[in-house]
KENUKE-886802 format. One record per residue (C-alpha): residue in one letter; x, y, z. Coordinates in pm, whole numbers, plus 32768, in hexadecimal, padded with zeros to 4 digits. Layout:
AXYZ;...
// end
This chain:
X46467B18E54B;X46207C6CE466;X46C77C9FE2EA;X47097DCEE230;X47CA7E2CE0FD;X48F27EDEE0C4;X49297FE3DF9A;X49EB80E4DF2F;X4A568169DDEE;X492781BCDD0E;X49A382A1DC50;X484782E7DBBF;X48328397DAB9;X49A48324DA3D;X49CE83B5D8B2;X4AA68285D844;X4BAA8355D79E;X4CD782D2D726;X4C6D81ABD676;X4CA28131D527;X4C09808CD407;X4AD7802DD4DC;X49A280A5D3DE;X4861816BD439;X47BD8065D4C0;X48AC8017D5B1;X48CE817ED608;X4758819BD65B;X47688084D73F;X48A280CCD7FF;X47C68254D830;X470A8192D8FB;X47E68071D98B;X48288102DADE;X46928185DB2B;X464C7FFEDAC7;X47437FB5DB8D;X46BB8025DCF2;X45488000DC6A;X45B37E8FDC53;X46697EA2DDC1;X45347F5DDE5B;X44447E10DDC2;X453E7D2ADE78;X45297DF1DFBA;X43B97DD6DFB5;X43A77C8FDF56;X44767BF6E05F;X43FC7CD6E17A;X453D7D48E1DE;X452D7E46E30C;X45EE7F5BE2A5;X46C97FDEE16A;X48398091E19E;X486F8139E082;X4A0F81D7E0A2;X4A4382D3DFDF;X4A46836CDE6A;X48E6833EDE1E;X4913842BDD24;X4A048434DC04;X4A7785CDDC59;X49C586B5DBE2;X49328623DAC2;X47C485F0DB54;X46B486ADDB62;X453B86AFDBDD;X44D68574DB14;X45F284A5DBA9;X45CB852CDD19;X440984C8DCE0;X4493837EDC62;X454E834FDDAB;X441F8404DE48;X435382EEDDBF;X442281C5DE21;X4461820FDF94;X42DC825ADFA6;X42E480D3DF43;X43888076E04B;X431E811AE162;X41D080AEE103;X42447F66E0C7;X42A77F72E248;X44307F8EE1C4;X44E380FBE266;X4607815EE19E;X476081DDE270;X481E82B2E17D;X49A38374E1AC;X49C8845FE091;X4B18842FDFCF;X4BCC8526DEEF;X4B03851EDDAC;X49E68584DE8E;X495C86B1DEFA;X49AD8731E041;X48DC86FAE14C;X47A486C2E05C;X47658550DFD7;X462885FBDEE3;X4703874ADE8F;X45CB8826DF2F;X44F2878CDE12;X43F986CEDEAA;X43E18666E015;X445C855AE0C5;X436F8416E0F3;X434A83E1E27A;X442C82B7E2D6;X4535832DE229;X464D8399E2F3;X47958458E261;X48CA8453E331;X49548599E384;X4A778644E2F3;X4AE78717E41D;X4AEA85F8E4FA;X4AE18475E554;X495F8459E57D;X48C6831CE627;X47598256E5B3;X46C08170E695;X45CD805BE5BE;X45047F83E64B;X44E07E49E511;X43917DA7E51C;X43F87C7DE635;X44487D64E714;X45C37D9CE713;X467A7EEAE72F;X47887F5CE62A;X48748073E668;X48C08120E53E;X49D38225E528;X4A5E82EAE3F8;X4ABC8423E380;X4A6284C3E201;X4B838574E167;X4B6C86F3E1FF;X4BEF8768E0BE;X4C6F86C1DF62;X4DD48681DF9E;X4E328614E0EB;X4FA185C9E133;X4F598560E2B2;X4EE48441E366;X4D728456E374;X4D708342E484;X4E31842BE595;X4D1A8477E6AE;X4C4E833AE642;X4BA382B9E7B6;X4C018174E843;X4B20804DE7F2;X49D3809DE897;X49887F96E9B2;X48517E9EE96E;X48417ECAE7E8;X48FD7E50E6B8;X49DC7F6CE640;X49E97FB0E4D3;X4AD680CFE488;X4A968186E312;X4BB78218E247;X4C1082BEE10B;X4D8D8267E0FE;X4EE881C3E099;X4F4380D4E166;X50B480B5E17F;X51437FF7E04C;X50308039DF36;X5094807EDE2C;X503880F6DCDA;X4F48823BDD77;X4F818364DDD0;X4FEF8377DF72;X4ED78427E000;X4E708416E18C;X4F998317E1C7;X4FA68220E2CF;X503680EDE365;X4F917FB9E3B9;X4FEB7FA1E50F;X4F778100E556;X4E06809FE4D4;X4E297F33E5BF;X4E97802FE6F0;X4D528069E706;X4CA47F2BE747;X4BA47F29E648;X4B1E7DF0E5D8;X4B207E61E43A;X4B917F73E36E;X4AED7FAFE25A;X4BDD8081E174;X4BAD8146DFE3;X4C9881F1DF0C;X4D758096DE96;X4CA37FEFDD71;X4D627EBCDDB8;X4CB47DD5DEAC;X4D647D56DFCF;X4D317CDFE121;X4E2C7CFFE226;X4E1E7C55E39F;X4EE17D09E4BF;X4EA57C46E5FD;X4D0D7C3AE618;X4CF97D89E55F;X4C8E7D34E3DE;X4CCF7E49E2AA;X4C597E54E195;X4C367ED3E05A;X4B3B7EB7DF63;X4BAF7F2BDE45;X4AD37FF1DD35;X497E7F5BDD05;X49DB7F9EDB79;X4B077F81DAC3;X4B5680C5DA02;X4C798097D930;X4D697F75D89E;X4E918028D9F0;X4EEC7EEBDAB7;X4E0A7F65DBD9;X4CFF7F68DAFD;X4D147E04DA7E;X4C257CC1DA9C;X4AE27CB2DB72;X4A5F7DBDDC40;X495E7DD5DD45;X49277DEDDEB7;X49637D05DFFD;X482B7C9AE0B4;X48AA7C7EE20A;X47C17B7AE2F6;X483E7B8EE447;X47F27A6EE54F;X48887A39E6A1;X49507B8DE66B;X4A127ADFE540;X49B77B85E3EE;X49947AC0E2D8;X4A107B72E17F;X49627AEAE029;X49B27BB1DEFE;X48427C27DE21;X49007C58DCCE;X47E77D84DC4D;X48C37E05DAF9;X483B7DD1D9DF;X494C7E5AD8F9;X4AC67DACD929;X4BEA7E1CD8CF;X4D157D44D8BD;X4E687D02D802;X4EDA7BF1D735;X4FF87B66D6CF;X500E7A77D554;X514279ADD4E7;X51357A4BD380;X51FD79D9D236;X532A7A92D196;X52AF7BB4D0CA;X53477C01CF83;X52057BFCCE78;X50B07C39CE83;X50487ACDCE65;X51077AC7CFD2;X50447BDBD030;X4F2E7B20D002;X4FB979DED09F;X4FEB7AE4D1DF;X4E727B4BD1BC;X4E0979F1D197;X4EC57982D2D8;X4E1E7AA6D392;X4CCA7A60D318;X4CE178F8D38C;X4D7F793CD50D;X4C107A54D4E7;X4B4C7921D48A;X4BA9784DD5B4;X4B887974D6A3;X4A2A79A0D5F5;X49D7784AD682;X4A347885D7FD;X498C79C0D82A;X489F79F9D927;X47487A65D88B;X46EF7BD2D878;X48787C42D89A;X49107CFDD77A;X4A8E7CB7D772;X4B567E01D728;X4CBA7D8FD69F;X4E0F7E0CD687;X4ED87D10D5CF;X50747CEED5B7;X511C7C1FD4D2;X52257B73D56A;X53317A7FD4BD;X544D7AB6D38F;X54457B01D261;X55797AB0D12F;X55077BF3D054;X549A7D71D0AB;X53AB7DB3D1DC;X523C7E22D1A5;X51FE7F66D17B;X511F8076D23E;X500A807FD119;X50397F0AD0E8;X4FED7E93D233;X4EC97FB6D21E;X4E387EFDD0F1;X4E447D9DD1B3;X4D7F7E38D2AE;X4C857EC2D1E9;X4C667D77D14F;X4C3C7CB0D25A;X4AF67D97D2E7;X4A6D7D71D1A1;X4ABE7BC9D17A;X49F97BADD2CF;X48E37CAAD295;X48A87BE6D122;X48B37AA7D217;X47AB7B22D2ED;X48817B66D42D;X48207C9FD4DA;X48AF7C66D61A;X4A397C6BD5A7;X4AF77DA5D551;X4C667DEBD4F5;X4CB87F17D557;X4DF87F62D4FD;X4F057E7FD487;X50897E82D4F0;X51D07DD2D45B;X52B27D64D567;X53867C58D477;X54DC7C48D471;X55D47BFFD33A;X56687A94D325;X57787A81D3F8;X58D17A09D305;X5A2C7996D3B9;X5A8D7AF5D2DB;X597D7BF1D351;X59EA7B95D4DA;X5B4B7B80D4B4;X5B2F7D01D424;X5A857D68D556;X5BD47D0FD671;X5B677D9AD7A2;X5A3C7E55D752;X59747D6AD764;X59CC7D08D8C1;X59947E50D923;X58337E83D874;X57E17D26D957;X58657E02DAC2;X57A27F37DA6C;X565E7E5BDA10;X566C7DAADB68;X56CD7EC8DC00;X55837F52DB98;X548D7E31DB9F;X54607E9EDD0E;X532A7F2BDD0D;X53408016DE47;X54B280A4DDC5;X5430810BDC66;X52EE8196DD2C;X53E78272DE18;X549C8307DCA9;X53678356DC42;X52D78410DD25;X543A84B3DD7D;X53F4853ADC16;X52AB85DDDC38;X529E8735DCAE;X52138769DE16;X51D6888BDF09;X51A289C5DE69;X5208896EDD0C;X51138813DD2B;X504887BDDBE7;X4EE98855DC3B;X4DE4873BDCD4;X4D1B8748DB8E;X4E5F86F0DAD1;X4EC585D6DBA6;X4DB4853DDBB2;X4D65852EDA16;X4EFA8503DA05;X4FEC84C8DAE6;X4F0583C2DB93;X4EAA8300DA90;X502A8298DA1B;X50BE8152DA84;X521F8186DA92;X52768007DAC8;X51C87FB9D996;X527080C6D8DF;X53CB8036D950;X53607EBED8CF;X53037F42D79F;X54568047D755;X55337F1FD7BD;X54977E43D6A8;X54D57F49D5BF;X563D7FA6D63B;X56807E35D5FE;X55EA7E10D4CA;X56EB7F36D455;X58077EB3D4F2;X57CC7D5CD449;X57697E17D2C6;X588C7EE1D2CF;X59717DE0D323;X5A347ECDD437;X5A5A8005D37B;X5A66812FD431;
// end
């Protein structure tokens, strides 16, 4: 029996831009979220004597490093190679190529780095004597298009095969497609595990004896859908040749959406009813929190209202409000980031009988496009490629970081919520 983790993702050294309302002393947490983030992972590693560390892909967050965030990584593999833990690492397209410390400092011995001109092969030997075939590639530059599994080896003979990839796997969505590839190309192989970075959504996905996985990001970096809820790493114990997955949840910082029924808004004593409903659903959360997480919210009113519709400054205020009701109640570990208005008017027998057959086809175009996969396909139909592509830099601060199936939930909500003010008009 032998166990190691999985990671990928780190992002380290992540600037957290984009965010909203969140205060300074958020801010200077989140600067260090994702360096707490693996310095947390590394202690786990350690502590449960785990063999080896795959680490697949991004370590980095681009190009936004420098030498005191390549010593900190420095530091932390030292660790664990002392520790008796070697570290497996494919670089991924925020990294540099072909250098996991950027020329910076050198590399601790027991690290090994996949290369990027080729499938390369590690043989371990974990502490009761079983061998482990590991086989990955690092991206050879930082937008790959190919399949960065073609000219992989067959499963070596005698070991348990572990194959290490920076990729999308056929049907992700909400990432940019870089180094795509099928499942059943990566079970061709017959590798026991696949240990896979670049989706920050964890899944696990069995093909015949051949388990992949994903890990997701060890730390959550914005309120995007992929971004969402508990992050960490999977601590992978494997006995009998079976591997057993456990997920080590490691973020500190969360980041998740939330939906409150809210009351009809026409004054500013209903205003405050709305903050006062909102405060209460952050009260209860408050209670259910797992110590030492800070919760970082996006919150959407949902429900009808008889009068006008908040506002852009309005719901601004409430939010404001609401960080400063829980900071003068002592709660440090709850944050509204941002807050959204999805309410619709009151429906009347006289605001839908206006509408005749647009409404019927507002309600075909909406399920036409609650297909995740189809609105992906429009959306990347519309963003230049080839020569007149977006530089890397650009999609990766940009066009990466849109989700275009949450921007179609939240247009259709609004196209409604016209439809149903104007009573039809055109």
């Amino acid at each position: 029996m032998f166990s190691f983790i999985h990671c990928s993702d780190l992002h380290l050294g992540t600037p957290f831009g984009g965010l909203r309302r969140i205060g300074s002393e958020l801010t200077a947490g989140l600067h260090n979220a994702t360096f707490d983030a693996f310095d947390r992972l590394c202690t786990t590693a350690i502590e449960t004597q785990v063999d080896f560390m795959v680490i697949a892909g991004d370590v980095y967050d681009g190009i936004k490093y420098g030498p005191k965030t390549a010593r900190f990584l420095r530091d932390r593999l030292e660790e664990l190679v002392q520790a008796g833990v070697a570290v497996y690492v494919c670089l991924g397209n925020h990294d540099d190529v072909d250098d996991l410390l950027a020329g910076i400092v050198p590399l601790p011995r027991g690290v090994h780095v996949f290369s990027g001109d080729a499938p390369e092969t590690f043989i371990h030997q974990t502490r009761s004597g079983e061998l482990v075939a590991l086989h990955g590639r690092s991206f050879p530059t930082r937008m790959v298009r190919f399949d960065l599994a073609t000219g992989f080896p067959m499963a070596s003979a005698g070991c348990y095969n572990i194959g290490v990839l920076h990729c999308t796997l056929a049907g992700s969505v909400g990432h940019e497609t870089q180094a795509p590839v099928s499942t059943q190309k990566l079970a061709s192989f017959g590798f026991d595990y696949w240990a896979l970075g670049h989706i920050h959504t964890r899944s696990l996905t069995e093909v015949g004896e051949c388990l992949i996985s994903y890990s997701g990001n060890l730390q959550g970096l914005s309120i995007k859908p992929s971004e969402r809820g508990d992050k960490g790493a999977l601590l992978v114990t494997v006995e009998g040749g079976r591997p057993i997955v456990e997920f080590l949840p490691i973020s500190r910082f969360k980041f998740d959406y939330l939906t409150v029924e809210a009351a009809s808004n026409q004054s500013e004593a209903e205003t405050e009813d709305v903050e006062d409903r909102v405060f209460g659903e952050l009260l209860r959360i408050q209670e259910d929190l797992k110590a030492g997480t800070v919760l970082v919210l996006r919150i959407d009113l949902v429900g009808r209202y008889r009068g006008r519709a908040l506002e852009a400054d309005e719901l601004n205020m409430v939010a404001d409000n609401l960080n400063l009701s829980l900071r003068r109640a002592g709660i440090e570990t709850i944050y509204v980031e941002s807050l959204k208005s999805s309410m619709l008017p009151e429906l009347t027998i006289e605001a839908l009988s206006s509408l005749g057959g647009l409404l019927e086809a507002f309600d075909g175009a909406k399920r036409e496009l609650s297909d995740p996969d189809l609105v992906q396909e429009y959306f990347n139909a519309m963003v230049p490629s080839g020569k007149n592509a977006a530089p890397p830099l650009l999609r990766t601060e940009f066009v990466d970081s849109i989700d275009p199936v949450q921007i179609i939930a939240e247009v259709s909500d609004e196209v409604l919520a016209l439809l149903l003010e104007g009573g039809g008009e055109s």
